[in-house]
N, C-alpha and C positions, 0 to 999 in steps of 0.2 A: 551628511550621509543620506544617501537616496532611500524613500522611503520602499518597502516591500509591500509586494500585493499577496493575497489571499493565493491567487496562481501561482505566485510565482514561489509562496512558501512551499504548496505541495511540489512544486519540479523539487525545491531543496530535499525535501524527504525522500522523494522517489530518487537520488541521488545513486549510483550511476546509471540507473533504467531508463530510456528516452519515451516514452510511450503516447502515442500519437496524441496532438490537442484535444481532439473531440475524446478519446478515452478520459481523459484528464478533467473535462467539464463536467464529463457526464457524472463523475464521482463526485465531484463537488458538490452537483445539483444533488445529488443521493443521497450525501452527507449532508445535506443543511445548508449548504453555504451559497447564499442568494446576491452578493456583488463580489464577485469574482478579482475584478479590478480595484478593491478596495484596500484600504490598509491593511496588513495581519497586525493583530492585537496577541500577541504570546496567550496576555491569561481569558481571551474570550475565543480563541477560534484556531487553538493546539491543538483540542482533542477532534473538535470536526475536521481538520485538516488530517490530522492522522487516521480517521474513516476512509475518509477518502484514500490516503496514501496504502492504505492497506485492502481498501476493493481495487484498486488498479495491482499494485504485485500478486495478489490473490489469482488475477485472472491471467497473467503472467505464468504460474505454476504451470500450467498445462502446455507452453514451448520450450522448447531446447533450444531453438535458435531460429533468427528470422534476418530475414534477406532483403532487400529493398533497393534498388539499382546496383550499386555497386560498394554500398555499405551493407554488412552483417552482425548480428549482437549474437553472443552465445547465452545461455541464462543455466547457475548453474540454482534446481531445485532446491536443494537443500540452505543455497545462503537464500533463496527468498523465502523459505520458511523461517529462517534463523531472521530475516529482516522484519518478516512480519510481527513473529514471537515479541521480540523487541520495542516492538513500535506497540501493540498490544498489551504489554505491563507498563511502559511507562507514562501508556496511559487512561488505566485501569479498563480496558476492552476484555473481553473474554474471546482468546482466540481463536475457540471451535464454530462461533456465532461467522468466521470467514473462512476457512482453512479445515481439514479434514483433520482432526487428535487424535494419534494411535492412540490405543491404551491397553497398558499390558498387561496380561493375569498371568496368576500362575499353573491356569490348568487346572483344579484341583476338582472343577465341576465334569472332568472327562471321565474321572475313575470313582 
């Protein structure tokens, strides 16, 4: 079995978002992770990976769709919140530290 790099773990998470190489490095270097082309190790370099994978959909949030010769991605909001959410518990991240958390009251301070 071929072995997996550090890059090429994050594309799996980013998994179906294409988002350009240099977005993709630049997360990684933010996240920690200093040989790029090296093996992934699951129990040393999941959660930096998942940094990363969650500053890259994070920045995503803000298109609805993007265009590029004659290929187009639609993005729909809400599943890359639900992706992020996700990728954030399972790997003990606090999701508001990337992502805007509503929070709901009930008013009670209006009247």
């Amino acid at each position: 079995m071929e072995t997996l790099t550090k890059f090429e773990a994050l594309l799996g998470e980013l998994e179906p978002y294409t988002p350009k190489s240099v977005t993709i490095k630049k997360a990684l270097a933010d996240a920690g992770v200093t040989d790029m082309e090296a093996s992934y190790d699951a129990q040393a370099d999941k959660r930096n990976i998942a940094v990363a994978a969650v500053k890259v959909l994070s920045k995503m949030l803000s298109l609805l769709s993007e265009s590029i010769g004659k290929s187009s991605n639609g993005y729909s909001v809400e599943g890359l919140r639900q992706r992020i959410n996700a990728l954030c518990k399972e790997n003990d991240l606090d999701t508001s530290d990337f992502v805007e958390v509503s929070s709901i009251t009930d008013g009670s301070n209006l009247w």
